[in-house]
C-alpha positions in Angstrom: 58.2 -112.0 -163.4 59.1 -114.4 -160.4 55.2 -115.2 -160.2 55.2 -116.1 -164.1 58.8 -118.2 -164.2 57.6 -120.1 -161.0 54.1 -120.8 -162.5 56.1 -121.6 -166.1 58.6 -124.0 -163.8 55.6 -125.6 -162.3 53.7 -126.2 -165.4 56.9 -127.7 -167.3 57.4 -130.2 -163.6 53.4 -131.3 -164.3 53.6 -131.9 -167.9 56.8 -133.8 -167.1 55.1 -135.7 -164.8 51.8 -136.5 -167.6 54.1 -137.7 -170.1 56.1 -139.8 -167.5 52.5 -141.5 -166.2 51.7 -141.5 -169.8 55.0 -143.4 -171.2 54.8 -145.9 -168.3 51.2 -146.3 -169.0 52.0 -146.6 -172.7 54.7 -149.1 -171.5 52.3 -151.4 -169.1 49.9 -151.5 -171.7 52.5 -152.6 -174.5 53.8 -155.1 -171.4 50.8 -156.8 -171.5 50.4 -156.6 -175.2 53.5 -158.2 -175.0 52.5 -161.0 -172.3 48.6 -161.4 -174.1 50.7 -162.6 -177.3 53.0 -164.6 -175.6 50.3 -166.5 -174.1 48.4 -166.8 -176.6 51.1 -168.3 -178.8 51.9 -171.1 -175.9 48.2 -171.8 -176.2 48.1 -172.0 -179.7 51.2 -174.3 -179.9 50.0 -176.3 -176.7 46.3 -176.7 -178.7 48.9 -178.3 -182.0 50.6 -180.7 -180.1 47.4 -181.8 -178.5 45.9 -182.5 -181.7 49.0 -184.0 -182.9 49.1 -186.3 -180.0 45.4 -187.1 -180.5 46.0 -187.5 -184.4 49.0 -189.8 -183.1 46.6 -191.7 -180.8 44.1 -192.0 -183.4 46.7 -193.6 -186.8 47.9 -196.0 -183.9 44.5 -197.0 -182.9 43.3 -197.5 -186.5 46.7 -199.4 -187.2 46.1 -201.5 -184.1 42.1 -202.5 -185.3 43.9 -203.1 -188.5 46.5 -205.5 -187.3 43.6 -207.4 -185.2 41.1 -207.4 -188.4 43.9 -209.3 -190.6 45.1 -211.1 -187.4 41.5 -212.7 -187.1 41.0 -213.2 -190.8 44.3 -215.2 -191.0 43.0 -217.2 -187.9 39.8 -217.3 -189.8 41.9 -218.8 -192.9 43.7 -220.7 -190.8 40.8 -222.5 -188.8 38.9 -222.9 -192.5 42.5 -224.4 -194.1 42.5 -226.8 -190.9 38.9 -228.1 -191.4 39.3 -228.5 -194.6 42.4 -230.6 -194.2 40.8 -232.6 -191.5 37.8 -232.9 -193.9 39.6 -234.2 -196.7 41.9 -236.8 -194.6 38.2 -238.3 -193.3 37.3 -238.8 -196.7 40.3 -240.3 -197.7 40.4 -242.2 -194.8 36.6 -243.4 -195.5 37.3 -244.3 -199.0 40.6 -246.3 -197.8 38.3 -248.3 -195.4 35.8 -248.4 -198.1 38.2 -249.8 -200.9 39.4 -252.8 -197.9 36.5 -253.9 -196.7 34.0 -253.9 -199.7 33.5 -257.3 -200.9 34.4 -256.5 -204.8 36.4 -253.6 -204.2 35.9 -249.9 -203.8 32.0 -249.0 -203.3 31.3 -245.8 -205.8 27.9 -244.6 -206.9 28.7 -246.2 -210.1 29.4 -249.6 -209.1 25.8 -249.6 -206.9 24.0 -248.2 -209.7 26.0 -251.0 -212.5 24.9 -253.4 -210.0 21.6 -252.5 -209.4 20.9 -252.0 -213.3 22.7 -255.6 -213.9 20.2 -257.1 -211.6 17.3 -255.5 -213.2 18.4 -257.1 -216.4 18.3 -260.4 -215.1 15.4 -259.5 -213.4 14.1 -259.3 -216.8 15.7 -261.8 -218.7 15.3 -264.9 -216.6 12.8 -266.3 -215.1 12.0 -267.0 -211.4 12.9 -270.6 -211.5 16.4 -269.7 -212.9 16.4 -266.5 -210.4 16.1 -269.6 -207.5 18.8 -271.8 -208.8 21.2 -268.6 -208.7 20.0 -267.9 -205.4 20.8 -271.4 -204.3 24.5 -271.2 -205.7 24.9 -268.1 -204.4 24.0 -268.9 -200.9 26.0 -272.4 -201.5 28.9 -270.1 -202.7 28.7 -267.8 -199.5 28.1 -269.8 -196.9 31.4 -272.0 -198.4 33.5 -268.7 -198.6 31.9 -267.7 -195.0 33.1 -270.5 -193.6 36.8 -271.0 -195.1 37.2 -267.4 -193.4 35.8 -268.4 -189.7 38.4 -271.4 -190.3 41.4 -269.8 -191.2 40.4 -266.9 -188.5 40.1 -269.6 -185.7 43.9 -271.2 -186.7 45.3 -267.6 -186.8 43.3 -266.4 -183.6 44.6 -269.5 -181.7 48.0 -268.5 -182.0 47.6 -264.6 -181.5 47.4 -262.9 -178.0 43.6 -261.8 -176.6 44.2 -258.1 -177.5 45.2 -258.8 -181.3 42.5 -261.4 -181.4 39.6 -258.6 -180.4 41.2 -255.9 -183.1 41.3 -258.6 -186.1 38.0 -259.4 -185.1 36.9 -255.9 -185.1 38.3 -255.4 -188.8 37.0 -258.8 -189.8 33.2 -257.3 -189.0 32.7 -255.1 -192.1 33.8 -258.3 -194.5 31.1 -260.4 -192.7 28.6 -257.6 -193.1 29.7 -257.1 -196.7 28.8 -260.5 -197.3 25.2 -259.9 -195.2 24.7 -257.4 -197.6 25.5 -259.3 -201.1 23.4 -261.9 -199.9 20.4 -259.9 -198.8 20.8 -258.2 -202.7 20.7 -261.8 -204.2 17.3 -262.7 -202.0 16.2 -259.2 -203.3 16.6 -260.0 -206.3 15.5 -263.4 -207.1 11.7 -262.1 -205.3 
């Protein structure tokens, strides 16, 4: 009976022992269970934030190519608003300098053409020896006119300093050409 309790007593200690190794087993396996998820979750929320920082990166990028694009297109606007403003003041300017200087006011398509079709008519209507005798008057007429300006540009030149002398000079030019021009029309003309 001895020999049966102490083999009962024995087998009771090494079951013990199995169910010990296997609960501490059972509770290393669930410990790493336990440190798998963990880690697993801290990757998973590490993985978020990275694509919420790249999603970040990438609406401030796109905001930041936008904000140049319109940038440049209002420079663009700009720049085009600017030409066109310096555009227009040349032509205004032009047509100012045009309407002083012409000889019978502002020089328009119009007034060319009127002037070109009124010396057509005569063309036809008159003949050559009146065409001469228009000529003649019309030289007579600018030469007069010519000179009455050299004269009364002399008197006022005299009493001017050599700087404004050279400027009114300068503007006088496109009158005298102007007048070039209405006699060279006339010669064309009467041939």
């Amino acid at each position: 009976t001895l020999r049966t309790e102490e083999r009962q007593r024995l087998a009771r200690e090494r079951r013990e022992e199995r169910e010990k190794q296997h609960a501490a087993k059972e509770t290393q396996i669930l410990e790493k269970e336990r440190k798998a998820k963990l880690q697993y979750e801290k990757q998973l929320e590490e993985r978020q934030r990275k694509l919420k920082e790249q999603k970040q990166k990438e609406e401030q990028r796109r905001a930041a190519v936008e904000e140049k694009r319109k940038q440049k297109i209002e420079e663009e606007k700009e720049r085009y608003e600017a030409v066109m403003h310096r555009t227009l003041e040349r032509n205004q300017r032009l047509e100012t300098r045009q309407k002083r200087w012409s000889w019978g006011g502002s020089v328009t398509p119009d007034s060319e053409s009127k002037t070109a079709l009124l010396y057509t008519a005569s063309k036809r209507s008159t003949s050559t020896a009146n065409l001469k005798q228009t000529e003649a008057a019309m030289n007579k007429r600018l030469s007069s006119s010519a000179a009455l300006l050299n004269a009364s540009d002399r008197t006022r030149r005299s009493q001017l300093s050599p700087l404004d002398s050279s400027v009114i000079s300068r503007l006088l030019a496109p009158t005298q050409a102007s007048l070039a021009r209405s006699k060279s029309a006339a010669t064309l003309s009467a041939d």
